[in-house]
N, CA and C atoms of all chains as a GROMACS GRO file, in nm:
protein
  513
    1UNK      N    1  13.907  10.438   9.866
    1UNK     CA    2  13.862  10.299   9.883
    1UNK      C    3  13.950  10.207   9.801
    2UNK      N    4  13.990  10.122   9.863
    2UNK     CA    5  14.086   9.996   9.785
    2UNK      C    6  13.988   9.860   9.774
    3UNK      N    7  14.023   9.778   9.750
    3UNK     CA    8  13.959   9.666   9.728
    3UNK      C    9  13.824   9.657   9.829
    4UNK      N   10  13.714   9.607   9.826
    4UNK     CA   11  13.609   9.620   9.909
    4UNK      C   12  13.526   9.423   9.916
    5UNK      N   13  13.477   9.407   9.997
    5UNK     CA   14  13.393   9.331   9.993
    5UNK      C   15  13.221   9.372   9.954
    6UNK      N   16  13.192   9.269   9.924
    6UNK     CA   17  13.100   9.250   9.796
    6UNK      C   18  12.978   9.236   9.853
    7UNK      N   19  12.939   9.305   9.992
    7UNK     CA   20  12.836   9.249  10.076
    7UNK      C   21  12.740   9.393  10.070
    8UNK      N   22  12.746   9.501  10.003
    8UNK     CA   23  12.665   9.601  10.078
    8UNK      C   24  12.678   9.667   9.924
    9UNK      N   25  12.614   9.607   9.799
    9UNK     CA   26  12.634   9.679   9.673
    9UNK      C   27  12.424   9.758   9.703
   10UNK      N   28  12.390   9.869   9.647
   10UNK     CA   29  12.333   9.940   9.683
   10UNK      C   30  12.254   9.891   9.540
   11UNK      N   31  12.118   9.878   9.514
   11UNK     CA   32  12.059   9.882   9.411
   11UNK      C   33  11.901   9.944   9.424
   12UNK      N   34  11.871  10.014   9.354
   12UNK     CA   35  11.736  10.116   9.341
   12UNK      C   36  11.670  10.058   9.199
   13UNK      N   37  11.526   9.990   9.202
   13UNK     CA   38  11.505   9.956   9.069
   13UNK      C   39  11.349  10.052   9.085
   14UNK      N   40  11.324  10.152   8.978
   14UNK     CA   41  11.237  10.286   9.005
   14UNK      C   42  11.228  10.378   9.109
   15UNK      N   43  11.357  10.389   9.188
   15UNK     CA   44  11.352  10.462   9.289
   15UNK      C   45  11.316  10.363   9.408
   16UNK      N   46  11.274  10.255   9.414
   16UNK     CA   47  11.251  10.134   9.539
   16UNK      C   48  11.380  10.083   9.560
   17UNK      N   49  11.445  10.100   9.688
   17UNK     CA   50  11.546  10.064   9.732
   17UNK      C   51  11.532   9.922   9.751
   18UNK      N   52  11.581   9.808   9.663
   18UNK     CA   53  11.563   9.633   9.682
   18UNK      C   54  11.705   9.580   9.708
   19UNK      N   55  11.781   9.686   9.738
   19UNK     CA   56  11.942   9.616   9.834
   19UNK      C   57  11.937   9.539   9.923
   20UNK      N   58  11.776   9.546  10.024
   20UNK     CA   59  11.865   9.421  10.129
   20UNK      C   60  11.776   9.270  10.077
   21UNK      N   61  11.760   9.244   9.979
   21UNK     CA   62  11.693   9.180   9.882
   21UNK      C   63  11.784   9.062   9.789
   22UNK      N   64  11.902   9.150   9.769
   22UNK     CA   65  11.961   9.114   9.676
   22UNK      C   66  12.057   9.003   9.742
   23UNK      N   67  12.088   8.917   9.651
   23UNK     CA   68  12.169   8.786   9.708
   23UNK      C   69  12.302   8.787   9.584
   24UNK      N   70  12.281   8.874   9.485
   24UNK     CA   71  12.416   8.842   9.360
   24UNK      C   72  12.375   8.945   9.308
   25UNK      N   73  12.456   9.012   9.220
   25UNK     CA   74  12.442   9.147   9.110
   25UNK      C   75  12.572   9.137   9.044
   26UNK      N   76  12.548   9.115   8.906
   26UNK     CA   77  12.605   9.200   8.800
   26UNK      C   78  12.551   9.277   8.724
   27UNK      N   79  12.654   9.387   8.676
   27UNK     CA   80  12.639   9.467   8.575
   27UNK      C   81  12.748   9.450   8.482
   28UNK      N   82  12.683   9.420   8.355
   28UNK     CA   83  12.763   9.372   8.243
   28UNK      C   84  12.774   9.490   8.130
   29UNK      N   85  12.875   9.554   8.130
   29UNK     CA   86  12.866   9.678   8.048
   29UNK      C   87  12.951   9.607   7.909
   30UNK      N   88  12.830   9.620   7.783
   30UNK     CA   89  12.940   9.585   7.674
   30UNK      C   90  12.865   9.666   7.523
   31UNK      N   91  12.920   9.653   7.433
   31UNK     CA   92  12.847   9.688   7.310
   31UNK      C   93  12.912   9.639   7.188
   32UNK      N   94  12.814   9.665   7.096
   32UNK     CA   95  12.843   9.540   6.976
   32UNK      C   96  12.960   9.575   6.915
   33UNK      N   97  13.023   9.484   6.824
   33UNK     CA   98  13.166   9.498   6.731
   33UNK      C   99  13.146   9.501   6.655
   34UNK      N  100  13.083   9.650   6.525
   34UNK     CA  101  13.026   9.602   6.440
   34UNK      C  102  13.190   9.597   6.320
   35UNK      N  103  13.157   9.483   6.252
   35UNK     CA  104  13.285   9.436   6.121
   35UNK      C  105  13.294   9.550   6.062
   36UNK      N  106  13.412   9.634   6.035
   36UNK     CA  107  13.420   9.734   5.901
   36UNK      C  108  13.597   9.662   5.851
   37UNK      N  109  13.577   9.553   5.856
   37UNK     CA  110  13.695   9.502   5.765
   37UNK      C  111  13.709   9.557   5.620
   38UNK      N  112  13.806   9.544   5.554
   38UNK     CA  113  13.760   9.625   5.442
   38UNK      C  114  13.884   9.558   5.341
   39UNK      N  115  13.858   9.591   5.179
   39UNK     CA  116  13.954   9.520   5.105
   39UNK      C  117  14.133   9.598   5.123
   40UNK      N  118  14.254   9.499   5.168
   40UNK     CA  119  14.360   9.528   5.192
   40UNK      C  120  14.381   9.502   5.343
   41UNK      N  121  14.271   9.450   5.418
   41UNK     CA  122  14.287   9.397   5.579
   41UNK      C  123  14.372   9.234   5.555
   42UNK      N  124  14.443   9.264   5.709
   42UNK     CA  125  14.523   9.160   5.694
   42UNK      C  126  14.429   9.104   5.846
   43UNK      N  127  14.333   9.163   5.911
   43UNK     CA  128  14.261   9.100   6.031
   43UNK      C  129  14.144   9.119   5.999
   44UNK      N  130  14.054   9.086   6.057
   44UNK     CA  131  13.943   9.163   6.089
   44UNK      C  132  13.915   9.274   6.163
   45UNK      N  133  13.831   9.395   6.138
   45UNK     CA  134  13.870   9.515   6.198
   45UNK      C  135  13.721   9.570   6.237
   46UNK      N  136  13.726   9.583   6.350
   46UNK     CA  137  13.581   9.604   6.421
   46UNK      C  138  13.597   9.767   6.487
   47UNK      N  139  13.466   9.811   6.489
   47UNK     CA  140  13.430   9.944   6.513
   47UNK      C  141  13.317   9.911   6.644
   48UNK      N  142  13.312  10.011   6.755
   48UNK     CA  143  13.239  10.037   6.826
   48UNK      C  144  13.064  10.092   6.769
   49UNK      N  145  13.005   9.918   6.876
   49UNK     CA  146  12.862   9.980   6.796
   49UNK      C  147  12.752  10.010   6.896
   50UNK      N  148  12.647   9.940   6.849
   50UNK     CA  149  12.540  10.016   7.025
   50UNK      C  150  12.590   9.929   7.128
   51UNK      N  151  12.550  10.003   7.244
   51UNK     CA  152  12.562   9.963   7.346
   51UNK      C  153  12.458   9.874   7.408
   52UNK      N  154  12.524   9.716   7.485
   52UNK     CA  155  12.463   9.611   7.490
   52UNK      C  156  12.467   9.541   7.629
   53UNK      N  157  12.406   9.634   7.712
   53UNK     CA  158  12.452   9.599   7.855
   53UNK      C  159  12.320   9.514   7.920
   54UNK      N  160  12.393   9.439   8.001
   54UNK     CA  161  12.261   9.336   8.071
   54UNK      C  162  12.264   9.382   8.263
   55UNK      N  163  12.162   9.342   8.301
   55UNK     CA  164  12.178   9.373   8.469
   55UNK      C  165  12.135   9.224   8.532
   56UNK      N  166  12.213   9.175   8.577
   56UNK     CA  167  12.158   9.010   8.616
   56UNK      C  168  12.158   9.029   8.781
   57UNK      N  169  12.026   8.998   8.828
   57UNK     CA  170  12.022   9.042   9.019
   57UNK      C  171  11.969   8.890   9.047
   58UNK      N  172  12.022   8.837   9.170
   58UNK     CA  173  11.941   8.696   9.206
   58UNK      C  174  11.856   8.800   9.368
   59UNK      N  175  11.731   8.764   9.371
   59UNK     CA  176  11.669   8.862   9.477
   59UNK      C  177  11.635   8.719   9.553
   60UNK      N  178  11.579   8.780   9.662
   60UNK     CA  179  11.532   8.710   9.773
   60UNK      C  180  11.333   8.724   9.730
   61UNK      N  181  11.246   8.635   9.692
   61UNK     CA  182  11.133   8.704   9.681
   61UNK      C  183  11.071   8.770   9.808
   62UNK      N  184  10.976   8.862   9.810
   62UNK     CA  185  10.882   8.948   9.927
   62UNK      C  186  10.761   9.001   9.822
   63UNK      N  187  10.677   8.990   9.917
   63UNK     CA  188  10.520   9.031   9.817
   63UNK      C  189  10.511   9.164   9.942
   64UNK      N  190  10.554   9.189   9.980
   64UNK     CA  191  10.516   9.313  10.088
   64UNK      C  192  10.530   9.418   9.980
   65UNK      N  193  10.463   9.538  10.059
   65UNK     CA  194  10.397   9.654  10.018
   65UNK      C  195  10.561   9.699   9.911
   66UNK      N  196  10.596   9.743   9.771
   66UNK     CA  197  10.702   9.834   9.790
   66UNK      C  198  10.843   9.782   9.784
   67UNK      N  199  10.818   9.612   9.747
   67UNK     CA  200  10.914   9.501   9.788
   67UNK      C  201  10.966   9.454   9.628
   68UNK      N  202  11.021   9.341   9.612
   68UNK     CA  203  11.045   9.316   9.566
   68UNK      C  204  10.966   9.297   9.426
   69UNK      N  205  10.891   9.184   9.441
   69UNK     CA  206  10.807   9.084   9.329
   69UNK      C  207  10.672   9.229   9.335
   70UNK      N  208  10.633   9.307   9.435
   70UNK     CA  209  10.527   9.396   9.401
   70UNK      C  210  10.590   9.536   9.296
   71UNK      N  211  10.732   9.592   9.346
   71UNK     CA  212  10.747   9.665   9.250
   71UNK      C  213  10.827   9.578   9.083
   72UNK      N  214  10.838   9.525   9.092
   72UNK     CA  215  10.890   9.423   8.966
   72UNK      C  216  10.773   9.402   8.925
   73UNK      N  217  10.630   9.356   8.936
   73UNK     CA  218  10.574   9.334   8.879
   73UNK      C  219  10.492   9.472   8.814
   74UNK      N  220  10.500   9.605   8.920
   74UNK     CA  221  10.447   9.701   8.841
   74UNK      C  222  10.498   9.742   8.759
   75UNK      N  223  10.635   9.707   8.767
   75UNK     CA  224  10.734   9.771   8.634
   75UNK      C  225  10.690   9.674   8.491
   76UNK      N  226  10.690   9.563   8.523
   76UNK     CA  227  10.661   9.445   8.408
   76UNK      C  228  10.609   9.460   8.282
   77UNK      N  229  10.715   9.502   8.194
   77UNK     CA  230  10.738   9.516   8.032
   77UNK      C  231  10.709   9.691   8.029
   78UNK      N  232  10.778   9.737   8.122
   78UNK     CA  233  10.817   9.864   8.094
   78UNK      C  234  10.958   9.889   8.125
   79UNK      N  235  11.067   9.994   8.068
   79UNK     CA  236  11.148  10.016   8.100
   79UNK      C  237  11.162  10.123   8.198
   80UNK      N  238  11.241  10.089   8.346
   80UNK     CA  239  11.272  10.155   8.413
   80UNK      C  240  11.397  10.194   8.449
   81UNK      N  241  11.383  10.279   8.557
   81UNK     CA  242  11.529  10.304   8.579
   81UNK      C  243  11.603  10.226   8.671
   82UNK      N  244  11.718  10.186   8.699
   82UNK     CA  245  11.792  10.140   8.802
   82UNK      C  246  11.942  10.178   8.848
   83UNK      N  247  11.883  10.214   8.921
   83UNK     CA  248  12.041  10.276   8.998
   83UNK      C  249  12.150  10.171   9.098
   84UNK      N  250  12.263  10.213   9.063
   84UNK     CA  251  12.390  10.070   9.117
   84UNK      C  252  12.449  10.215   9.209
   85UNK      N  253  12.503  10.104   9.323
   85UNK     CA  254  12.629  10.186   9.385
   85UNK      C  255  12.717  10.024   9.444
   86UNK      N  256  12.874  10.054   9.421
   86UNK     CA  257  12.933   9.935   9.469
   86UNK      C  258  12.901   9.951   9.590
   87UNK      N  259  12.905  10.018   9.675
   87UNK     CA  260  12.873  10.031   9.862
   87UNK      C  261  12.790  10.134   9.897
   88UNK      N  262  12.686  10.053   9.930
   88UNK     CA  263  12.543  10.182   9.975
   88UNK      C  264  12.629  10.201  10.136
   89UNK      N  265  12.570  10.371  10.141
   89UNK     CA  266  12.598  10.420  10.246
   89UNK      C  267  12.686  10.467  10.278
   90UNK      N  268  12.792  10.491  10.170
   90UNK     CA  269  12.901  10.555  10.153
   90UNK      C  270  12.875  10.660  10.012
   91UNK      N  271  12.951  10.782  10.047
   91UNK     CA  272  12.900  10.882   9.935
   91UNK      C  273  12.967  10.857   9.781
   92UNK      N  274  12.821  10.929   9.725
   92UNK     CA  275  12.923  10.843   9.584
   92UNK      C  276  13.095  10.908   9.532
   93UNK      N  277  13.150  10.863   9.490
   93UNK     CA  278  13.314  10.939   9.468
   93UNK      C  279  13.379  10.864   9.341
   94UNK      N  280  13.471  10.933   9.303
   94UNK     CA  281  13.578  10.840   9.195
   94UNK      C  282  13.606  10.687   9.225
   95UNK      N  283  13.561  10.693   9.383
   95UNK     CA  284  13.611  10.529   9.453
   95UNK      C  285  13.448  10.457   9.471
   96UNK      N  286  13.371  10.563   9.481
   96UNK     CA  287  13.280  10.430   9.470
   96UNK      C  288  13.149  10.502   9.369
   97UNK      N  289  13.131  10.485   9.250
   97UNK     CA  290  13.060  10.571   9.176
   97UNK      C  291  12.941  10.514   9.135
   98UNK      N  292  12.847  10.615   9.065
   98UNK     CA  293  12.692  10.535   9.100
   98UNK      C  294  12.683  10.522   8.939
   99UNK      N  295  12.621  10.398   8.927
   99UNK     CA  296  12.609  10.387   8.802
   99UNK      C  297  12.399  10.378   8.740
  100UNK      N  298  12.382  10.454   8.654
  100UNK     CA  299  12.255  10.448   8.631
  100UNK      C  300  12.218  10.442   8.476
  101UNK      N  301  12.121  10.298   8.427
  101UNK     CA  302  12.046  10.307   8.345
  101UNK      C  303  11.908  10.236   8.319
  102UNK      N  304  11.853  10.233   8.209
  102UNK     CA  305  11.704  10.232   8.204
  102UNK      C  306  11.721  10.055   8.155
  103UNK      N  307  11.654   9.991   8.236
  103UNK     CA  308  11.632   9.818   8.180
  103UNK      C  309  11.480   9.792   8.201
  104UNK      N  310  11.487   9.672   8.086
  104UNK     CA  311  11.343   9.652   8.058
  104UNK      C  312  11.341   9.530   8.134
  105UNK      N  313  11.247   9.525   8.225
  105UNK     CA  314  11.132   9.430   8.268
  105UNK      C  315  11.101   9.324   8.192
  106UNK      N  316  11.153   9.261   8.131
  106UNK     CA  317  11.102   9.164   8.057
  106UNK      C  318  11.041   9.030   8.093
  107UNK      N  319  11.146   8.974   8.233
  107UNK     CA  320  11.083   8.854   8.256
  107UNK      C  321  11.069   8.860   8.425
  108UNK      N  322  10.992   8.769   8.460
  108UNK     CA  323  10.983   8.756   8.621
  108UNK      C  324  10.986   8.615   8.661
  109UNK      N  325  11.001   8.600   8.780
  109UNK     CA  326  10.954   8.479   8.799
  109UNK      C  327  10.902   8.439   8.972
  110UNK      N  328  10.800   8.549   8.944
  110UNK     CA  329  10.715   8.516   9.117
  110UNK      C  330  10.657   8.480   9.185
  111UNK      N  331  10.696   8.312   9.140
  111UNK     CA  332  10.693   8.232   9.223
  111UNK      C  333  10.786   8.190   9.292
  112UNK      N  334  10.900   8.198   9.212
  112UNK     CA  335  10.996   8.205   9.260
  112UNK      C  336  11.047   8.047   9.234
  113UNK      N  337  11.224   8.030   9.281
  113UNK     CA  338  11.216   7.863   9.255
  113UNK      C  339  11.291   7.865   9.379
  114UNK      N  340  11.356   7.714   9.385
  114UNK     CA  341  11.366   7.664   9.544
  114UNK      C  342  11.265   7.580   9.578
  115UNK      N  343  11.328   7.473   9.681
  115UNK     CA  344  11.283   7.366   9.705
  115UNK      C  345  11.192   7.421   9.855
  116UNK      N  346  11.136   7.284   9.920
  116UNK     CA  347  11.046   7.299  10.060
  116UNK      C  348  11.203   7.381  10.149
  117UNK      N  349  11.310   7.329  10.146
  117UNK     CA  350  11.409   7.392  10.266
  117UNK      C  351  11.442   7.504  10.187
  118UNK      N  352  11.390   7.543  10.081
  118UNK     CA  353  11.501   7.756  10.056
  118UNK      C  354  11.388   7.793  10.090
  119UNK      N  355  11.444   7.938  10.071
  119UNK     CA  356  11.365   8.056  10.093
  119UNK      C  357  11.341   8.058   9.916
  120UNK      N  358  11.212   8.144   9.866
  120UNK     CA  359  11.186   8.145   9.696
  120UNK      C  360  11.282   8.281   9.674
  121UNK      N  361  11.358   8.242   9.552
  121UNK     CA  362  11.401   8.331   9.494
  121UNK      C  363  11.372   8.336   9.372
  122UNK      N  364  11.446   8.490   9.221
  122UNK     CA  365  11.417   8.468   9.128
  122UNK      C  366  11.570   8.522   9.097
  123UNK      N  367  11.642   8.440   9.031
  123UNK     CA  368  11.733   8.481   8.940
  123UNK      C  369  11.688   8.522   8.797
  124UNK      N  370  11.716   8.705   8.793
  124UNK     CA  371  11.663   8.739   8.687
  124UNK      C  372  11.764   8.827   8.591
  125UNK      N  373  11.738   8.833   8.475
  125UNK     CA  374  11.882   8.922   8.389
  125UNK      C  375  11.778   9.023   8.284
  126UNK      N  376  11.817   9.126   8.320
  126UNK     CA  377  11.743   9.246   8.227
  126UNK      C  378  11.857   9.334   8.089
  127UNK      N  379  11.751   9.337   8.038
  127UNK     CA  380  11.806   9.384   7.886
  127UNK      C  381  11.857   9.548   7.927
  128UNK      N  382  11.986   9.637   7.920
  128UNK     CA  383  11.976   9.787   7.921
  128UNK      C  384  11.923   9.836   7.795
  129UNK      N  385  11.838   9.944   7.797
  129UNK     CA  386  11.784   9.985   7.697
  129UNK      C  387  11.824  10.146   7.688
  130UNK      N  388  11.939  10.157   7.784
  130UNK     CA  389  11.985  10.315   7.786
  130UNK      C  390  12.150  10.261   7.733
  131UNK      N  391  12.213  10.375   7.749
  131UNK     CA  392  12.365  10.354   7.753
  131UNK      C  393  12.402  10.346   7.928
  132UNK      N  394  12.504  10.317   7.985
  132UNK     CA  395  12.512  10.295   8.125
  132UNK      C  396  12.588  10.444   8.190
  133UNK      N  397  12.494  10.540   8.270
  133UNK     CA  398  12.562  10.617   8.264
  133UNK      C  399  12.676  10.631   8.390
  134UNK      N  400  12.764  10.663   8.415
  134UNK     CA  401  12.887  10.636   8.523
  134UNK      C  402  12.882  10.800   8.573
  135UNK      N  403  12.890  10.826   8.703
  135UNK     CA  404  12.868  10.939   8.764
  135UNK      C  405  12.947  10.924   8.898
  136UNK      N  406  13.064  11.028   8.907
  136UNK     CA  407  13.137  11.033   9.049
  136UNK      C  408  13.073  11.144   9.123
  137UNK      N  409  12.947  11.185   9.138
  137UNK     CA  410  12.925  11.274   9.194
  137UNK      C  411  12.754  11.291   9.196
  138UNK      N  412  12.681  11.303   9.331
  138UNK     CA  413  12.538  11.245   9.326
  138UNK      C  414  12.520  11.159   9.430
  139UNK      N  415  12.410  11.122   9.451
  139UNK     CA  416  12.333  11.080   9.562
  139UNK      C  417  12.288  10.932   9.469
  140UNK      N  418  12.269  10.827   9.583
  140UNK     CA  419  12.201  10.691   9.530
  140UNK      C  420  12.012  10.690   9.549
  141UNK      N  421  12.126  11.087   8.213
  141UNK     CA  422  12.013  11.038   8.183
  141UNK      C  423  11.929  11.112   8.338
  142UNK      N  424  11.825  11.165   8.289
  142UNK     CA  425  11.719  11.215   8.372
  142UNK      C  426  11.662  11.093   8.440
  143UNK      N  427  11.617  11.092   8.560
  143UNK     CA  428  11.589  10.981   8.659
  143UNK      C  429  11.506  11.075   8.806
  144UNK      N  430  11.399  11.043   8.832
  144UNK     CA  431  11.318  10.929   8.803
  144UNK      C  432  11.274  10.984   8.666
  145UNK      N  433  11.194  10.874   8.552
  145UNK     CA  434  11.177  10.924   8.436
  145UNK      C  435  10.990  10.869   8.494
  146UNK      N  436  10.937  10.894   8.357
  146UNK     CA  437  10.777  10.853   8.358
  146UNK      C  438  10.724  10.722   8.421
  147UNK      N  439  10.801  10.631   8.352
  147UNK     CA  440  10.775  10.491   8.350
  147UNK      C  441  10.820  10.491   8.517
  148UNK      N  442  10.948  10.527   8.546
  148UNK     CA  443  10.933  10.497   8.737
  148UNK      C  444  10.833  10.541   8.821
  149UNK      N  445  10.793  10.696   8.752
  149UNK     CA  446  10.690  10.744   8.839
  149UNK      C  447  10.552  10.661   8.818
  150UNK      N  448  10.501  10.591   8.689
  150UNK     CA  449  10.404  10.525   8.686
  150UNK      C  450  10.452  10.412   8.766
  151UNK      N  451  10.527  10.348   8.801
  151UNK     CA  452  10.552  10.258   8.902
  151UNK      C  453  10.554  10.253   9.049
  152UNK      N  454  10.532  10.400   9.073
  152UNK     CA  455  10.542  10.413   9.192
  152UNK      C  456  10.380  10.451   9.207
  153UNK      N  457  10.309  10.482   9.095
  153UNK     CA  458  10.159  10.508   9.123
  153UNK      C  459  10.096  10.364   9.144
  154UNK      N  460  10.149  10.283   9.103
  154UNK     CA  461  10.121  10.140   9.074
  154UNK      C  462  10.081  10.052   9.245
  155UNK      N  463  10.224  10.130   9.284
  155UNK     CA  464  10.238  10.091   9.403
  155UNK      C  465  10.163  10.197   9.526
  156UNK      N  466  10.096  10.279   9.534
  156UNK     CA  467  10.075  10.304   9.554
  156UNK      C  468  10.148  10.461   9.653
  157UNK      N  469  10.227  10.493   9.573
  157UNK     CA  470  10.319  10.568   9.650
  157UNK      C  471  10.346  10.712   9.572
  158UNK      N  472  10.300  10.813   9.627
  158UNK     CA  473  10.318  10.964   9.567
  158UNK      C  474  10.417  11.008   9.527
  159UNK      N  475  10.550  10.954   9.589
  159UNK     CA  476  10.681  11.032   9.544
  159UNK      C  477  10.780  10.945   9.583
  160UNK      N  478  10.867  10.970   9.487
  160UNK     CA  479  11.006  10.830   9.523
  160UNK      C  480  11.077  10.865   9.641
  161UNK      N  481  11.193  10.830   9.637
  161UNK     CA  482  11.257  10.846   9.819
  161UNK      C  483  11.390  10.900   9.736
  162UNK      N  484  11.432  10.933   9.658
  162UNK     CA  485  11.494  11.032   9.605
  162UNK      C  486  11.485  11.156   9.534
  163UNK      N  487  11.520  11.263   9.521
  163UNK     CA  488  11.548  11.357   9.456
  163UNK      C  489  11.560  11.360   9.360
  164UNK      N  490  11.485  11.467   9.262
  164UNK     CA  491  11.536  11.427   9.095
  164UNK      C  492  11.712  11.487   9.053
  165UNK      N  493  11.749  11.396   8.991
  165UNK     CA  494  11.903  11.440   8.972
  165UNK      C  495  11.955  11.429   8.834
  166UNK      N  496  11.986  11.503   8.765
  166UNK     CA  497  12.070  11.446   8.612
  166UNK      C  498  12.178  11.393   8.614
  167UNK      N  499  12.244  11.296   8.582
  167UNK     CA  500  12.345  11.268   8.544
  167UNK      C  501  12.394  11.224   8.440
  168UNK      N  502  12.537  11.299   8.397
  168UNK     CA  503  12.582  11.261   8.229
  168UNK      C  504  12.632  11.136   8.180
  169UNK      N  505  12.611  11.117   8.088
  169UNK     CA  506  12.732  10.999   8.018
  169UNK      C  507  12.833  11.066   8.067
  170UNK      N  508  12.964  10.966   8.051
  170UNK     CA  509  13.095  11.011   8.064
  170UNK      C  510  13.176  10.927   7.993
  171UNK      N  511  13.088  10.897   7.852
  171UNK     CA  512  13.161  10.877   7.748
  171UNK      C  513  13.266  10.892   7.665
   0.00000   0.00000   0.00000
């Protein structure tokens, strides 16, 4: 796989498939810099610290059975799991690999915003509370 | 990381649903 378009990214939040849901996704993989500068530095000198990853999804809301805002809200202030693939429906590989970790539920918003002409959505960003794990090999 | 873990499966009791639509699978860091 070479460059791909950005239309068919695969997302599982507790095993509920909410991909055709989704309207934006990032996954922000980062972790802290913690300072171990020390006397005789001519910079500042940073060390790898925990890992500080966020998952930001803008969804489409649905109150149906299994949907969106119903499994988001059963998850709500628990940490679950969520599974990424850049292209659902293609097997996972070195070219398109599944990425999985545990984010907390922290906020919702189901009501959703949008005016009388949108459809309600919720742009939402979750805390990772795992490390992000990267896997070329596996099922979504 | 082991997946589905507790907290998904209580989410899926939530919802009313016996078993996820995947397979349980491990997968490693690859740190």
């Amino acid at each position: 796989m070479a460059i791909y378009l950005d239309n068919n990214v695969g997302l599982k939040i507790a095993t509920i498939d909410l991909s055709q849901y989704i309207t934006s996704i990032t996954l922000t993989q980062t972790f802290d810099e913690v300072e171990t500068t020390a006397m005789g530095a001519t910079a500042h000198q940073f060390s790898k610290g925990l890992e500080s990853s966020t998952l930001a999804v803008d969804f489409l809301n649905d109150f149906a059975a299994a949907s969106v805002c119903t499994t988001l809200q059963a998850a709500y202030g628990t940490s679950v799991t969520a599974v990424l693939i850049p292209v659902k429906g293609t097997a996972v590989s070195a070219t398109n690999p599944l990425y999985t970790v545990s984010i907390l539920v922290n906020n919702l918003t189901p009501v959703g915003s949008g005016g009388p002409a949108d459809y309600a959505t919720s742009s939402l960003s979750f805390t990772c509370t795992s490390t992000v794990a990267y896997a070329t090999t596996g099922t979504f | 990381m082991t997946y589905p873990t507790e907290a998904d499966l209580e989410v899926l009791k939530k919802l009313g649903l016996s078993s996820p639509d995947v397979t349980t699978t491990t997968k490693k860091d690859e740190e």
